[in-house]
C-alpha positions as CSV (number, residue, x, y, z in Angstrom):
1,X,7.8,-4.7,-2.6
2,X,8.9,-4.6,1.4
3,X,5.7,-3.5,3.1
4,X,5.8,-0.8,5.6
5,X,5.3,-3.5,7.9
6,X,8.9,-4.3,7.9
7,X,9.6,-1.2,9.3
8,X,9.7,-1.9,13.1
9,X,7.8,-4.5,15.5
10,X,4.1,-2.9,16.4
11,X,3.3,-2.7,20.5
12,X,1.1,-5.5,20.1
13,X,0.6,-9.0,20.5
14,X,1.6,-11.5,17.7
15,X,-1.3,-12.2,16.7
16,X,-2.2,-8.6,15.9
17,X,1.2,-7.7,14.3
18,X,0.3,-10.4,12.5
19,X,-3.0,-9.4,11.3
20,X,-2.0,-6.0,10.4
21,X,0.9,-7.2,8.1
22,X,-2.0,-9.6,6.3
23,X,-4.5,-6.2,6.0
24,X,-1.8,-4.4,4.4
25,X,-1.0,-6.9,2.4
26,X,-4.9,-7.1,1.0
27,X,-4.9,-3.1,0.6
28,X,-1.8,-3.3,-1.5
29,X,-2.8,-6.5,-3.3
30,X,-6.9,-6.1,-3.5
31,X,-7.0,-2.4,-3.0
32,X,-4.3,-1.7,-5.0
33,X,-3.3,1.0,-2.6
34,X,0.3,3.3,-2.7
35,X,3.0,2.9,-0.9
36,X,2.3,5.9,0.7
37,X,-1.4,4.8,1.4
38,X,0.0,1.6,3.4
39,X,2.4,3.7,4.9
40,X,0.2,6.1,6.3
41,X,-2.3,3.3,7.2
42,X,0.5,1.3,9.6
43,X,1.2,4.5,11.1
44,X,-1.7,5.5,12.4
45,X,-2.9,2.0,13.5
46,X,0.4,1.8,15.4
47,X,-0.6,4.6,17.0
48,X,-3.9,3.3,18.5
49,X,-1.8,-0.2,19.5
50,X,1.0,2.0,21.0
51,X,-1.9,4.0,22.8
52,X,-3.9,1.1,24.0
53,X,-0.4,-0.9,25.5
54,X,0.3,2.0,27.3
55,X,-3.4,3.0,28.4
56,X,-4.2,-0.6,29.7
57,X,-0.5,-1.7,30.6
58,X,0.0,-4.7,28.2
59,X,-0.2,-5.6,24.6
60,X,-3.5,-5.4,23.1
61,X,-4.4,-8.4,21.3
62,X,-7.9,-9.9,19.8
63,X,-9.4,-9.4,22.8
64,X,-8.8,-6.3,23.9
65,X,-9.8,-5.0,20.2
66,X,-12.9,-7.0,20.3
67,X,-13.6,-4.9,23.8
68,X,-12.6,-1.7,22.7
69,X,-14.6,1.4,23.4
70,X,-16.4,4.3,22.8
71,X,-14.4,6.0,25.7
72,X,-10.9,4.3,24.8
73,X,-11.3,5.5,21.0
74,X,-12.2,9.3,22.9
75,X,-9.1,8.9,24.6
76,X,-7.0,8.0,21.8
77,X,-8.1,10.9,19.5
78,X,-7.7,13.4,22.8
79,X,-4.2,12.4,23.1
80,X,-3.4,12.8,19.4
81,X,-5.3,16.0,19.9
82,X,-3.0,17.2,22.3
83,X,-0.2,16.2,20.6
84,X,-0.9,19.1,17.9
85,X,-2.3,16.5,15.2
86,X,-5.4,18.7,14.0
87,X,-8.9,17.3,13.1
88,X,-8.2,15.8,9.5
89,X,-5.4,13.9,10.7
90,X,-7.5,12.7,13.1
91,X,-9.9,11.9,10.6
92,X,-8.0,9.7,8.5
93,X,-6.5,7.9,11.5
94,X,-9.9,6.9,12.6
95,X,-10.9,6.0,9.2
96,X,-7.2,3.8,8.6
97,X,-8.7,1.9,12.3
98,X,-12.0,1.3,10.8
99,X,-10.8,-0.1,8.2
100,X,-8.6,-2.7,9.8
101,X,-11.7,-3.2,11.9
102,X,-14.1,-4.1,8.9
103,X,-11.1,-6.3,7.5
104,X,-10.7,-8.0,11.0
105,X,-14.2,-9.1,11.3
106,X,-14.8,-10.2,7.6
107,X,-11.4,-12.7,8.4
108,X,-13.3,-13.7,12.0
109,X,-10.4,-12.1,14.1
110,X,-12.9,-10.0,16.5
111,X,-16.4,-7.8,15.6
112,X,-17.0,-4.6,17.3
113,X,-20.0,-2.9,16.8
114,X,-19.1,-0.1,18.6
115,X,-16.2,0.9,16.3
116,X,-17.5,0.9,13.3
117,X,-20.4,3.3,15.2
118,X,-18.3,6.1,16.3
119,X,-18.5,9.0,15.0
120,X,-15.0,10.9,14.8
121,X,-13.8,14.8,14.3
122,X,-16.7,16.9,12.2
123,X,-14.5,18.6,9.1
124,X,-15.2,21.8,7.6
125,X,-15.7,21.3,3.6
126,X,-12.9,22.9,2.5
127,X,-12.6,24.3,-1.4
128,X,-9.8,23.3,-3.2
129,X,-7.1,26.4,-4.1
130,X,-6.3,27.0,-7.3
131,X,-4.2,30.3,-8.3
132,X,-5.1,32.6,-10.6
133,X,-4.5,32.0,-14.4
134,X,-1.6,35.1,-14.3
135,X,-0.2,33.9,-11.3
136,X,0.3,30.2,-12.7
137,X,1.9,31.5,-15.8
138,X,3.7,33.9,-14.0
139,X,5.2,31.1,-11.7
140,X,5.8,28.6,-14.8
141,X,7.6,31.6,-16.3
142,X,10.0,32.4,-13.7
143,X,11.2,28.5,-13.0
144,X,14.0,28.6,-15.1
145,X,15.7,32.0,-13.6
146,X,16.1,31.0,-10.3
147,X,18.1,28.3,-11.2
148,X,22.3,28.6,-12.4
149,X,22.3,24.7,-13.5
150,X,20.0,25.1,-17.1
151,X,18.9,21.6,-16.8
152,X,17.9,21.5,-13.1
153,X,16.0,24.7,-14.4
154,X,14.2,23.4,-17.4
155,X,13.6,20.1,-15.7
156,X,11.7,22.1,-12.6
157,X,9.9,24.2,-15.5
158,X,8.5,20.6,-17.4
159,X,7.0,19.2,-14.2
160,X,5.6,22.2,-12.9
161,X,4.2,22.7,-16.6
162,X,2.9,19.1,-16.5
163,X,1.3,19.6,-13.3
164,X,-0.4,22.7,-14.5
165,X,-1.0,21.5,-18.3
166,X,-2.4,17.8,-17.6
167,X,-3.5,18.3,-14.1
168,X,-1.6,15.2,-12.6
169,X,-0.3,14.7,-9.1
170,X,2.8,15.0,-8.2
171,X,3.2,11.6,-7.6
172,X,1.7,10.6,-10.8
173,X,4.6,13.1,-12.3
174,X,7.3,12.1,-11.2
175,X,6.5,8.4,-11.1
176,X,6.9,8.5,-14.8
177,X,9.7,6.6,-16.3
178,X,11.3,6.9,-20.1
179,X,8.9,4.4,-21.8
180,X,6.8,6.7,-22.4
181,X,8.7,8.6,-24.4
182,X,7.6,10.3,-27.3
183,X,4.9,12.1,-25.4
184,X,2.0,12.2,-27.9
185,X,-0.9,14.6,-27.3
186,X,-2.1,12.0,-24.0
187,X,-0.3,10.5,-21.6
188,X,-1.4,7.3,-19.6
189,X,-0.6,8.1,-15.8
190,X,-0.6,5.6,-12.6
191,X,-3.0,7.4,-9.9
192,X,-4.3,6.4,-6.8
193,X,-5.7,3.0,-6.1
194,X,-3.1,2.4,-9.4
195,X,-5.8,3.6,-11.7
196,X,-5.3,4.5,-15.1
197,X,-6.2,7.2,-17.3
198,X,-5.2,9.3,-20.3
199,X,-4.5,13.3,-19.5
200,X,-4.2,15.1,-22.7
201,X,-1.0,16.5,-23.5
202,X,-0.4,20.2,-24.9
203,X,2.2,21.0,-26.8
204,X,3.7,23.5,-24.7
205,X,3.9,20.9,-22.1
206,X,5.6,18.7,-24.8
207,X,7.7,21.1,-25.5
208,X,8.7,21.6,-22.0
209,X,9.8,17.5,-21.4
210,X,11.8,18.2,-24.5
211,X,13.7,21.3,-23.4
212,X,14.8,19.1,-20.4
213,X,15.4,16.0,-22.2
214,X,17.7,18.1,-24.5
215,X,19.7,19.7,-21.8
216,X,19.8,16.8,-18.9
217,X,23.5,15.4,-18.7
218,X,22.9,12.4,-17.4
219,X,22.4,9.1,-19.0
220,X,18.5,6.9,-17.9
221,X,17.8,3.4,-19.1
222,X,14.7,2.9,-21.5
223,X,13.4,2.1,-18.0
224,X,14.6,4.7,-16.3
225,X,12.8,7.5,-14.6
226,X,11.5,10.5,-16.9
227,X,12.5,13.4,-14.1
228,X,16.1,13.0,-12.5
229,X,17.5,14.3,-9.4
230,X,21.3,16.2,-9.7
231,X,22.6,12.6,-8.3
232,X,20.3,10.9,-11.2
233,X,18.0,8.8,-8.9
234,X,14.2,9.6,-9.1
235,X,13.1,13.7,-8.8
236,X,11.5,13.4,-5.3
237,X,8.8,15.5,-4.0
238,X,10.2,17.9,-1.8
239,X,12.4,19.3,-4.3
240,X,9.4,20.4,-6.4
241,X,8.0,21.7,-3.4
242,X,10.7,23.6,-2.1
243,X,11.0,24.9,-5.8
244,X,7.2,26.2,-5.8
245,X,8.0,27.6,-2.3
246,X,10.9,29.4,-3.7
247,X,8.8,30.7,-6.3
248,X,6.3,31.8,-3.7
249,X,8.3,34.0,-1.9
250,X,10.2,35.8,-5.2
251,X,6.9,36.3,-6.6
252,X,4.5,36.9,-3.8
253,X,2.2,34.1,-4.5
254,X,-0.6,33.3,-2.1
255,X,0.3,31.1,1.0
256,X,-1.9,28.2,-1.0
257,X,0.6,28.0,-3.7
258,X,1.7,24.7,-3.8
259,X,2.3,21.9,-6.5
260,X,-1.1,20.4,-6.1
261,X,-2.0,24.0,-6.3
262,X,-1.5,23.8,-9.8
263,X,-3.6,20.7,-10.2
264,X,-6.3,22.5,-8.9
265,X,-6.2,25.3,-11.4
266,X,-5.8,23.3,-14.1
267,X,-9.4,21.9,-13.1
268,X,-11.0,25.0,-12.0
269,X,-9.7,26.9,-15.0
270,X,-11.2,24.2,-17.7
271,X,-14.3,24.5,-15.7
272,X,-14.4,28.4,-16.1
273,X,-13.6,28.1,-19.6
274,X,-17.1,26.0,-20.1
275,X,-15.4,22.2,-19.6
276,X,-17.7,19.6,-19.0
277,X,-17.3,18.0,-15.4
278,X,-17.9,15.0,-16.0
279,X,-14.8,15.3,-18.2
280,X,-13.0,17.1,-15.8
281,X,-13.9,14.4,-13.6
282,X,-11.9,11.8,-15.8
283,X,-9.0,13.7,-16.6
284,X,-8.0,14.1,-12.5
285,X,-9.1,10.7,-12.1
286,X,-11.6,11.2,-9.4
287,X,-13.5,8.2,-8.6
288,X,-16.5,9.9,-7.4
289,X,-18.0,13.1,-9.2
290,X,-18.9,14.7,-6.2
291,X,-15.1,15.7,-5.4
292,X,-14.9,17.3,-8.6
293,X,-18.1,19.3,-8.3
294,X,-15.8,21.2,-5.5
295,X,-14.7,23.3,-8.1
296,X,-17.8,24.6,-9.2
297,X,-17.9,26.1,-5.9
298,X,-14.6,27.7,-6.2
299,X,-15.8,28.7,-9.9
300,X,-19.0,31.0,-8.3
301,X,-16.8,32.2,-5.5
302,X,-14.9,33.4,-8.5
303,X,-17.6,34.7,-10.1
304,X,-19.1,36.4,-7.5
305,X,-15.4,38.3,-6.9
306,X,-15.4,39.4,-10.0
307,X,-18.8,40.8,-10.2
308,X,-18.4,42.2,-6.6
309,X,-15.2,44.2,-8.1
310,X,-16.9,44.9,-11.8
311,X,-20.3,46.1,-10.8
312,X,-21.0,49.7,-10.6
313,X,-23.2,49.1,-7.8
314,X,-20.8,46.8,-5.4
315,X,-17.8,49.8,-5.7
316,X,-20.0,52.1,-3.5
């Protein structure tokens, strides 16, 4: 696989381009980390490198990393800041540095105390968004009128139904190929960090896949992808988005209605319904149980909405 790496030269000396194309290596290789992941990570440590040649006039190499400080790293997030990046992409930006920090020193390149010390942008906690059970079904419902080409429709109707029935990504969706055809009642997905796990499978999400599979024209290979673009490469992302977007506006969804929106309900509704989060917590294939206790928060905001619209004693 061509690493982002090969994309274009970093504004840096040899030896650092260097380094970063062997730290990306290790997160793909050791870390096991997405395409996406490394892409995101080159990006924003080519944004410090491209900061640091320009604030110091020449290419920063071992040394000048080694030196790098607390009032350089200020710098650096000020002029994102003013370049209209908010605070979370900040956040990860400082956290992609760190990281090739703690890699450099472990390899003997440079140590900087001071890095791994600072202390970037404070986030909010922010609650996931799930919609409401009507408005899911409402928007799973409507996918297939507000398309003329049936099979673009039905296709658009199984992922979002995936989404909302298994509680994948959308990246874990449409990464899926034909092999793992006949869907049973679970399905083994590829999720972040390349992680596996089994999602249960309903059967009107099964039914769903097969409504497409009937009606899609064009011909895939055993190891072909599962969703197909009109051209019949790999679905990509934005289409399903612009879809749920679409499907925002004809139905006057909330502004938070997105794919992963879906995902989100899928967890918070199992969790309403009495699931068990530790269960919950496998089937999204969260590594760490406190991200999934998020959505008991969302589930006593919920609660309390409800009671605050129900009670006789809240309407006065």
């Amino acid at each position: 696989m061509a690493r982002p790496l090969d994309a274009k030269p970093l504004q840096a000396a040899a030896e650092i381009e260097t380094a970063c194309g062997d730290f990306l290596a290790w997160l793909e290789n050791e870390r096991r980390a997405s395409r996406h992941t490394l892409a995101a990570y080159r990006s924003d440590i080519a944004g410090l490198l491209g900061f640091l040649a320009e604030h110091h006039g020449a290419l920063p190499d071992g040394m000048t990393l080694a030196q790098l400080g607390v009032g350089d790293l200020r710098a650096w997030l000020a002029r994102r800041q003013r370049d209209g990046l908010v605070a979370s992409s900040n956040a990860r930006a400082l956290s992609a540095v760190k990281s090739f920090y703690r890699w450099g020193e472990r390899q003997k390149l440079w140590a900087n105390a001071r890095v791994a010390a600072f202390r970037g942008p404070k986030l909010p906690r922010s609650l996931p968004k799930p919609l409401t059970a009507e408005d899911a079904s409402a928007a799973l419902d409507a996918v297939t009128a507000m398309e003329e080409e049936p099979w673009i429709g039905a296709r658009d109707t199984a992922v979002l139904t995936l989404l909302y029935g298994s509680g994948l990504r959308i990246d874990e969706a449409l990464s899926l190929d034909r092999d793992a055809l006949p869907i049973g009642e679970t399905l083994r997905v590829v999720g972040k960090g390349r992680k596996q796990r089994d999602v249960p499978v309903l059967s009107v999400v099964r039914d769903a896949i097969d409504a497409y599979l009937r009606l899609c024209p064009l011909p895939s290979p055993k190891r072909g992808p599962l969703f197909l673009g009109a051209r019949g490469g790999r679905l990509r992302a934005e289409l399903v988005q612009k879809r749920v977007r679409q499907l925002r506006v004809a139905l006057g969804l909330p502004d938070h209605a997105t794919p992963h929106a879906l995902r989100h309900s899928f967890a918070t509704h199992l969790l309403g319904a009495g699931g068990d989060l530790r269960a919950i917590q496998e089937l999204l294939g969260h590594s760490s149980l406190a991200t999934t206790q998020r959505y008991t928060a969302v589930d006593a905001v919920q609660l309390l909405a409800v009671y605050a619209r129900a009670h006789p004693r809240a309407k006065g």
